[in-house]
PASEBA-1860 file (N, C-alpha, C; in nm, 3 decimals):
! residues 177
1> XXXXXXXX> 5.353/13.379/14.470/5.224/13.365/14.405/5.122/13.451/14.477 ~ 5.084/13.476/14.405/4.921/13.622/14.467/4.787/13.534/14.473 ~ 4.782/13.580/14.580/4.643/13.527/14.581/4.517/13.616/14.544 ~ 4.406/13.576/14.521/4.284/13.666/14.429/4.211/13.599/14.565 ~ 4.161/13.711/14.672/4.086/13.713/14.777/3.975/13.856/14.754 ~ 3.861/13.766/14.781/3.710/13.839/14.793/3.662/13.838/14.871 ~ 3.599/13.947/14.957/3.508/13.886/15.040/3.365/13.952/15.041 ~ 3.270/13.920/15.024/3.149/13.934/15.020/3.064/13.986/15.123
9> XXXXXXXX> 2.987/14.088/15.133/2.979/14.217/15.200/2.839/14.100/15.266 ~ 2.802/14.172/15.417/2.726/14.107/15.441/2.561/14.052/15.447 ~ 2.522/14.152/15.336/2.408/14.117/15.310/2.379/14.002/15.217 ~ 2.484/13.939/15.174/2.462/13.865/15.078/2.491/13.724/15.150 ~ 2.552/13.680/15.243/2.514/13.580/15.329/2.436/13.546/15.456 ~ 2.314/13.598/15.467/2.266/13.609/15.600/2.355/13.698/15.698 ~ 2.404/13.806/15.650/2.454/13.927/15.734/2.616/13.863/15.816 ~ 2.676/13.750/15.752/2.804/13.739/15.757/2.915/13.737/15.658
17> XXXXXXXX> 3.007/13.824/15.686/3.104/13.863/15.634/3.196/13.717/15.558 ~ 3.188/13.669/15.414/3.290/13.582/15.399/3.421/13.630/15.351 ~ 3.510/13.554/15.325/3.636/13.510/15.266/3.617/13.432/15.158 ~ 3.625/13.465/15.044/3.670/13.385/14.911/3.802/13.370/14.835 ~ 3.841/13.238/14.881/3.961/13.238/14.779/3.941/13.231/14.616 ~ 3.980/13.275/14.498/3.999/13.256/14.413/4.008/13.108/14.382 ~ 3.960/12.983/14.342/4.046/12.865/14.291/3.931/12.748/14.455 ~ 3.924/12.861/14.479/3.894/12.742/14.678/3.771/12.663/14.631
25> XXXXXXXX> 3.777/12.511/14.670/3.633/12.419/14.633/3.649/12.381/14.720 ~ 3.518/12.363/14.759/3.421/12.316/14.850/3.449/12.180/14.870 ~ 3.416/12.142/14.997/3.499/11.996/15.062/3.405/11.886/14.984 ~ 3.289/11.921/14.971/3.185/11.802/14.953/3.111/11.796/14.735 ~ 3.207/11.938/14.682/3.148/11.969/14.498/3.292/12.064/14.530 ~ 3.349/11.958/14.414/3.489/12.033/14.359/3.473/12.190/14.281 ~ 3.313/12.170/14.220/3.312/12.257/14.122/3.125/12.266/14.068 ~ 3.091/12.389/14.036/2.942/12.445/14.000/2.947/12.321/13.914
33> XXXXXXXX> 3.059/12.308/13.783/3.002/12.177/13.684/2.970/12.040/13.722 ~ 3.085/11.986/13.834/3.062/11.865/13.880/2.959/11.851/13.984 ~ 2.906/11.984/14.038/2.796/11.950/14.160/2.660/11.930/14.072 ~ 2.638/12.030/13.905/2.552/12.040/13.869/2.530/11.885/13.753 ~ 2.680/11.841/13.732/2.695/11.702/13.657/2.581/11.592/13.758 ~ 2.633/11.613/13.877/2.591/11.484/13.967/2.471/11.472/13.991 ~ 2.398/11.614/14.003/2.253/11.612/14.061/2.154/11.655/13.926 ~ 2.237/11.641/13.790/2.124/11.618/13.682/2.155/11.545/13.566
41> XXXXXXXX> 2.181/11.426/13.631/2.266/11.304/13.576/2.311/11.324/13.444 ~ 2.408/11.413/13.398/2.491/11.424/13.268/2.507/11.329/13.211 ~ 2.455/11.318/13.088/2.463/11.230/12.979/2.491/11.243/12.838 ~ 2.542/11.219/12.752/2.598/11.199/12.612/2.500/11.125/12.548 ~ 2.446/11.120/12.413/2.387/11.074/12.319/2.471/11.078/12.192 ~ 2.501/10.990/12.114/2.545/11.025/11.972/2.414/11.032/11.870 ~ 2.411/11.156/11.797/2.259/11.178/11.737/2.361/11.181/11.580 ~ 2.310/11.145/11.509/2.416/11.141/11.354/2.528/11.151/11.343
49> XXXXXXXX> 2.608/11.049/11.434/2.722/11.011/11.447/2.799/11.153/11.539 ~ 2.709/11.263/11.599/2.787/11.393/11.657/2.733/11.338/11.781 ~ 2.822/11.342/11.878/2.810/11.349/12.049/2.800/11.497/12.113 ~ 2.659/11.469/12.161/2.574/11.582/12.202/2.539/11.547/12.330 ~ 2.539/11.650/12.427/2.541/11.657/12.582/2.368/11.644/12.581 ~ 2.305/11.545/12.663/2.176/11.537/12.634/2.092/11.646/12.713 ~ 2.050/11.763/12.700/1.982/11.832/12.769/1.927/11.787/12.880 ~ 1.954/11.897/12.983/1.902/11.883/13.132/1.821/12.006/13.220
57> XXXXXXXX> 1.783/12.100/13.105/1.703/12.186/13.145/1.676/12.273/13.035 ~ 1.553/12.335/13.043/1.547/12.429/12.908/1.583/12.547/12.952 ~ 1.674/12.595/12.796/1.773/12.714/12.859/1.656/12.823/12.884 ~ 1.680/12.973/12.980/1.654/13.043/12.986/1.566/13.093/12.832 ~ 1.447/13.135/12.793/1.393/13.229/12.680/1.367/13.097/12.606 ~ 1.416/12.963/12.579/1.370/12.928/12.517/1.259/12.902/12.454 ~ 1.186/12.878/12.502/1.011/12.858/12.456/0.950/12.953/12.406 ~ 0.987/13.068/12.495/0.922/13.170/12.407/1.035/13.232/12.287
65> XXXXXXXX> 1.122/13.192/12.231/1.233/13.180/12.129/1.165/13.065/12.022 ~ 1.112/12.981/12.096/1.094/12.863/11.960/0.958/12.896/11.905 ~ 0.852/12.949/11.971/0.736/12.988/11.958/0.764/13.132/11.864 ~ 0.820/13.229/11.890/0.856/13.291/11.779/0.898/13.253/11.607 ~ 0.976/13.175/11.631/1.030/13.100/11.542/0.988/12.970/11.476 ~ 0.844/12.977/11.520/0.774/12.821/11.467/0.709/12.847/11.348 ~ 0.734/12.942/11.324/0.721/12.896/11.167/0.820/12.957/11.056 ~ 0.898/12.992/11.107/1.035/13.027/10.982/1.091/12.902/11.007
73> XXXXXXXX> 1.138/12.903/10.874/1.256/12.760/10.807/1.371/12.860/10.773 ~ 1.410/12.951/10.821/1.528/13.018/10.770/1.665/12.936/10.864 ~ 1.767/12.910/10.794/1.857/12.846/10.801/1.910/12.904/10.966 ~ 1.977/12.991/10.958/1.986/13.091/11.101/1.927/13.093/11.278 ~ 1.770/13.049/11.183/1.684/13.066/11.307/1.670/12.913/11.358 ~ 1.675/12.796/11.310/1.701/12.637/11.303/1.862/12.633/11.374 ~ 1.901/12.707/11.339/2.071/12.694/11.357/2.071/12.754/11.530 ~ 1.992/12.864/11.512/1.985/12.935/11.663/1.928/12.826/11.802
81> XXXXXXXX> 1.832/12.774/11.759/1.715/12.692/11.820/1.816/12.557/11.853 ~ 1.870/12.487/11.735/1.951/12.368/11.788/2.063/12.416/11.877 ~ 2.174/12.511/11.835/2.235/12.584/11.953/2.206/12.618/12.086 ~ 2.116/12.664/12.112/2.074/12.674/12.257/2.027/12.546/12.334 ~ 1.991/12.438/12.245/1.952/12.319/12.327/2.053/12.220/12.320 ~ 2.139/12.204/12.225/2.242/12.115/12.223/2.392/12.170/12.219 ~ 2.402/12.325/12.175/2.540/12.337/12.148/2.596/12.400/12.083 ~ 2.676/12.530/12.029/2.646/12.605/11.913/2.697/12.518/11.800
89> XXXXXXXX> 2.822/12.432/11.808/2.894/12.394/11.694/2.823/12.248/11.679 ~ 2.692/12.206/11.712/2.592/12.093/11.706/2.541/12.133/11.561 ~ 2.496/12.232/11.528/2.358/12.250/11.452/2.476/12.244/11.243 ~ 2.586/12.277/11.260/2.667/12.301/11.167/2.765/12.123/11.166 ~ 2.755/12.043/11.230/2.797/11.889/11.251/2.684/11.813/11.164 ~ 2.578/11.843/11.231/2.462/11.765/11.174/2.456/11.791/11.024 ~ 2.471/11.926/11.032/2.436/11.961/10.868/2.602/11.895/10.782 ~ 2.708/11.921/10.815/2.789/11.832/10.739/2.745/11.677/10.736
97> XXXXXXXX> 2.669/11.604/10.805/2.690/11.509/10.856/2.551/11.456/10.735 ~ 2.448/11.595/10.677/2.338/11.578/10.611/2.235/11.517/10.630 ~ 2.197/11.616/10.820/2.077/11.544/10.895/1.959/11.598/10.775 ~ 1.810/11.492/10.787/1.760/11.583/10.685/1.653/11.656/10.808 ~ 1.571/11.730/10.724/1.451/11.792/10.829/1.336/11.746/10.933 ~ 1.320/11.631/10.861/1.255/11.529/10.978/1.376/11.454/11.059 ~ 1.471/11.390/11.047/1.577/11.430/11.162/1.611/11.500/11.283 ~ 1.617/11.631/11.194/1.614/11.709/11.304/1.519/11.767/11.347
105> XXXXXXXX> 1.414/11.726/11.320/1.303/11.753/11.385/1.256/11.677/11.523 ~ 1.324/11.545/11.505/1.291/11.412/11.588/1.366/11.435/11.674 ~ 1.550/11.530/11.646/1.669/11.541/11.746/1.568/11.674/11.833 ~ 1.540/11.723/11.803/1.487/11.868/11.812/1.395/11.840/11.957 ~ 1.261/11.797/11.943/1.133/11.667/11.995/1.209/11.638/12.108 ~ 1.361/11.506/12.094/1.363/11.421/12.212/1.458/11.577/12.300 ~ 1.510/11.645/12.191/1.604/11.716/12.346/1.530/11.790/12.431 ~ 1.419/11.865/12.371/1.302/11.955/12.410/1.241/11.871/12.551
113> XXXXXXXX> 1.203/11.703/12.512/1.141/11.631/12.599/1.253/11.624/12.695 ~ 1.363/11.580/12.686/1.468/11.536/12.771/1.479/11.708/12.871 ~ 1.510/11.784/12.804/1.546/11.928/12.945/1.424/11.930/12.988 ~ 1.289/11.898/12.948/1.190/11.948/13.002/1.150/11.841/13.149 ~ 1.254/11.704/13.099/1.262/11.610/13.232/1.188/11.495/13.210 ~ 1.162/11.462/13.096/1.044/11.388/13.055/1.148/11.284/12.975 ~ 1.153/11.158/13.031/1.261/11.086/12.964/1.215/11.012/12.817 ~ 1.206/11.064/12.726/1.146/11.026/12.597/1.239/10.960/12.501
121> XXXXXXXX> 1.235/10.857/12.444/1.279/10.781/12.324/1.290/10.851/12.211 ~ 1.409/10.811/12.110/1.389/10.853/11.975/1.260/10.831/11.914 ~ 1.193/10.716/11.937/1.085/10.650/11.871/0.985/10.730/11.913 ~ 0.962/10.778/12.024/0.806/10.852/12.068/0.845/10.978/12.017 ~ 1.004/11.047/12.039/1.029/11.181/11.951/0.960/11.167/11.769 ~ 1.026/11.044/11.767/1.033/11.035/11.560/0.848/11.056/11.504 ~ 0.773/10.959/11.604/0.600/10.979/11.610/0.565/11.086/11.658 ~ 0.597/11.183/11.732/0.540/11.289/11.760/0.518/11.378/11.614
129> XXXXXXXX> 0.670/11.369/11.551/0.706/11.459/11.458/0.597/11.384/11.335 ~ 0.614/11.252/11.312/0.489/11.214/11.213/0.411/11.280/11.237 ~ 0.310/11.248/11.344/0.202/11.275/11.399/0.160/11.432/11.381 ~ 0.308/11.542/11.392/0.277/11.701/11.353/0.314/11.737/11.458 ~ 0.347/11.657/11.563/0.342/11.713/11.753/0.459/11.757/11.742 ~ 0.564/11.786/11.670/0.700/11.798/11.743/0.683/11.911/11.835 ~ 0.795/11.914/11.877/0.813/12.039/12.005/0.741/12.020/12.131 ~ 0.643/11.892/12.136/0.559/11.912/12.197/0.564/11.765/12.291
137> XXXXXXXX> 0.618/11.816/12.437/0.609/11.696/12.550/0.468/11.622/12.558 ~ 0.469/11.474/12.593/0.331/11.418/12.588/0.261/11.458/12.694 ~ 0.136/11.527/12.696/0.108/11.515/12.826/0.014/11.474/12.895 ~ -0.028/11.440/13.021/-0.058/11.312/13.044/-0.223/11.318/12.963 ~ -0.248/11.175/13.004/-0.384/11.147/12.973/-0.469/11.223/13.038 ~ -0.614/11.210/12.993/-0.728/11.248/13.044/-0.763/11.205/13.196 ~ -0.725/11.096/13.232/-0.750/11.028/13.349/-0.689/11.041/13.471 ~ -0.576/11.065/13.413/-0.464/11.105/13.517/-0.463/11.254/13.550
145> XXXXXXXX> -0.534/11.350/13.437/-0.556/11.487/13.530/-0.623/11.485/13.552 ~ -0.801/11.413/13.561/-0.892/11.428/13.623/-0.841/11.370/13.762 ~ -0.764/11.233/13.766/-0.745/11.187/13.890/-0.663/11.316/13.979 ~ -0.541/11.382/13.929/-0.437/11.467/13.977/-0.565/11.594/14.008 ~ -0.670/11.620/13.984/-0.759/11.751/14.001/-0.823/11.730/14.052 ~ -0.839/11.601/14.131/-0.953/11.533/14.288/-0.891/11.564/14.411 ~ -0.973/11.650/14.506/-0.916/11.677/14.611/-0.979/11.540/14.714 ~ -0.853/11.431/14.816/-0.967/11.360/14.878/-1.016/11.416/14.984
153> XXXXXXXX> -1.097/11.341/15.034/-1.170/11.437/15.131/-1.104/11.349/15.286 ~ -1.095/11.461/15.357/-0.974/11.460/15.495/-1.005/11.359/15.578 ~ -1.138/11.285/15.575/-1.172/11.169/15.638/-1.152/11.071/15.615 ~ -1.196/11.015/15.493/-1.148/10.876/15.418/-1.058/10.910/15.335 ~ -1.060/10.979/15.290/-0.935/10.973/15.167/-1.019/11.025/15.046 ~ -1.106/10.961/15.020/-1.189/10.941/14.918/-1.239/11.115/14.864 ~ -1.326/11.092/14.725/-1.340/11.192/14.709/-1.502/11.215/14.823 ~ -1.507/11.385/14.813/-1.672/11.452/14.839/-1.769/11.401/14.809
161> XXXXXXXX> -1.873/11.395/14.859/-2.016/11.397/14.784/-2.090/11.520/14.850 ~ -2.197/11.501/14.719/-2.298/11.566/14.798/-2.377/11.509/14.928 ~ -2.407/11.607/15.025/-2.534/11.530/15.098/-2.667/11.558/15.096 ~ -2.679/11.656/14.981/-2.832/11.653/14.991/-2.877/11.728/14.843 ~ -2.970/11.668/14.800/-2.981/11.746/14.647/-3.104/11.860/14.625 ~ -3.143/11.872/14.798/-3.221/11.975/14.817/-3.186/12.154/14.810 ~ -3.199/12.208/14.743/-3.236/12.347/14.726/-3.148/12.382/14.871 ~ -3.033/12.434/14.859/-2.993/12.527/15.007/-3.056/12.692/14.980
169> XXXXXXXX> -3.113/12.738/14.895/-3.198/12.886/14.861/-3.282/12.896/14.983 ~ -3.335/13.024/14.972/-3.429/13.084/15.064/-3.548/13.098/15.039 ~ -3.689/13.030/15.060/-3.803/13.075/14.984/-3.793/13.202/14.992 ~ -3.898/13.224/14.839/-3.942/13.358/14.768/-4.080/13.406/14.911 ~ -4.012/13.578/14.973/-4.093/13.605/15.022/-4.230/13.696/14.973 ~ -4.178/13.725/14.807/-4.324/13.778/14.729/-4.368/13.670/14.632 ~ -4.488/13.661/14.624/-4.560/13.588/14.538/-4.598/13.702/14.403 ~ -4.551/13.620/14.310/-4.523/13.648/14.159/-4.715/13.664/14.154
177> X> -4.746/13.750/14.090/-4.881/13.809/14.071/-4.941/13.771/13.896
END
């Protein structure tokens, strides 16, 4: 049996020379899928009776892919958009399966929320899409970014004040005539 040995020149590990076996896993992640399974908790959903891997990150281009595409209904470009977030042979299941457009609008909503990390319900997906929001993660309240946009201040904690509501300017050394 032959072995498939690489070794990787040394700029690419902090200036040491490795050894790669072909097939060789790592003592502590058998594998890129099972290290990347474990640390972004892989999960299954059945969405119209099709079992769909629940998104765990938004793919590369997407956003600016769906933003192109937000306003064609062409069959293709719907077909493209569910593919990249759930799967290619997802978007052609549903349609045998005769998801209708608010459906997949709601499947569309929670996977968008789910890769984006935002653990969202069918139900807050299905109201977004009433509401007109689809595509669109909730985001937070008013209160919570004013609170998140307060720096405290290094003594108490608390926020700044002013200490004085006097004029820090320079009197005017000409008198206006």
């Amino acid at each position: 049996m032959e072995r498939d040995v690489h070794t990787l020149r040394r700029g690419h590990l902090g200036g040491q020379a490795v050894t790669v076996s072909k097939g060789a896993k790592s003592a502590s992640n058998e594998s890129w899928d099972d290290f990347w399974a474990e640390v972004s908790g892989a999960r299954t959903e059945v969405i119209r009776g099709v079992v769909v891997q629940v998104p765990r990150d938004v793919p590369f281009g997407f956003e600016e892919r769906l933003n192109e595409l937000s306003s064609s209904s062409a069959r293709e470009d719907v077909a493209e958009l569910v593919g990249r977030l759930f799967g290619a042979e997802i978007f052609e299941q549903w349609d045998e399966a005769n998801m209708g457009l608010r459906e997949l609008l709601t499947a569309l909503t929670w996977g968008m929320a789910q890769a984006a990390g935002t653990d969202m319900t069918f139900r807050e997906a299905f109201d977004l899409v009433q509401q007109g929001e689809q595509g669109k993660a909730p985001a937070p309240n008013r209160q919570a970014r004013r609170t998140a946009s307060r720096a405290p201040s290094t003594s108490t904690g608390g926020r700044s004040k002013r200490t004085s509501s006097a004029s820090t300017t320079s009197a005017r050394k000409t008198s206006r005539a």
